[in-house]
N, C-alpha and C positions, 0 to 999 in steps of 0.2 A: 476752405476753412470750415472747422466741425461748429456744430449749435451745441451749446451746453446748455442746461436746464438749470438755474439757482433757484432755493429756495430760503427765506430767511426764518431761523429760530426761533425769532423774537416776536415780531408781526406777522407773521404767516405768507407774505405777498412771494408768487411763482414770479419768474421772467425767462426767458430765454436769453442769451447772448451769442453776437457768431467774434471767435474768437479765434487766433493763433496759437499752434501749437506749444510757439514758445513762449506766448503771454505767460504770466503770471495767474492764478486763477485769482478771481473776487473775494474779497473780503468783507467787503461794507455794504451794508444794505443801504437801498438809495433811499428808501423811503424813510428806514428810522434812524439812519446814521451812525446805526451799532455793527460791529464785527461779528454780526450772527450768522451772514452766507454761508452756505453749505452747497454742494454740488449735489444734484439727482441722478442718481444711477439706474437705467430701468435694464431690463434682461433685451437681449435685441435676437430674433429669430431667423434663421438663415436656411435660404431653402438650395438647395444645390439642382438645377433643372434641366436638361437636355439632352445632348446626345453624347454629351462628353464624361456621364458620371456613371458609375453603374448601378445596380438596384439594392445591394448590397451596403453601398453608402450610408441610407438613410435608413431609419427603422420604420415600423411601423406604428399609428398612430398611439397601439393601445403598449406600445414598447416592445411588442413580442414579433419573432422572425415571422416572417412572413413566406410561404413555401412559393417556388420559383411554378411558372406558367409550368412547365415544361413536368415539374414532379408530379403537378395534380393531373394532366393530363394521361401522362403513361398510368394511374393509378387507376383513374378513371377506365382505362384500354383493359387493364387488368382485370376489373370487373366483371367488364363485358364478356370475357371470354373465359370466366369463373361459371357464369350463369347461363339460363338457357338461351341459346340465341333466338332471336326474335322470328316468329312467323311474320311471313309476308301476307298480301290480303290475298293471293291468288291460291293459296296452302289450306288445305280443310285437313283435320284430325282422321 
């Protein structure tokens, strides 16, 4: 059974209740006896984890794609053999 969160209009007093799906929801506040109950709604965040999701799934934090292992890698290789290749220590000029 889910926990709802009520808050009332009138007096301000939070509670939780765990309740049925097919209850009815609250109307009355217990402490001031008025029909001021209202339900709290918060945002709920969901993380998808393992080995069963791809990476593509999720975005990243700042919202923006995020380049796969695999792209920055070969860019990186591309570099390397753009530029001069490296001396070893045993190589004098």
């Amino acid at each position: 059974m889910p926990i709802y969160t009520y808050r009332c209009e009138n007096c301000g007093i939070q509670f939780d209740r765990q309740q049925k799906f097919s209850d009815q929801p609250l109307a009355r506040c217990p402490e001031c006896n008025k029909k001021s109950l209202h339900k709290v709604y918060a945002p709920v965040g969901i993380v998808f984890k393992g080995s069963g999701f791809y990476s593509t799934d999720n975005r990243s934090p700042s919202g923006q794609n995020v380049r796969s292992h695999k792209e920055s890698e070969s860019k990186t290789a591309a570099k390397e053999t753009k530029s001069e290749p490296a001396k070893s220590k045993g190589e004098k000029n």
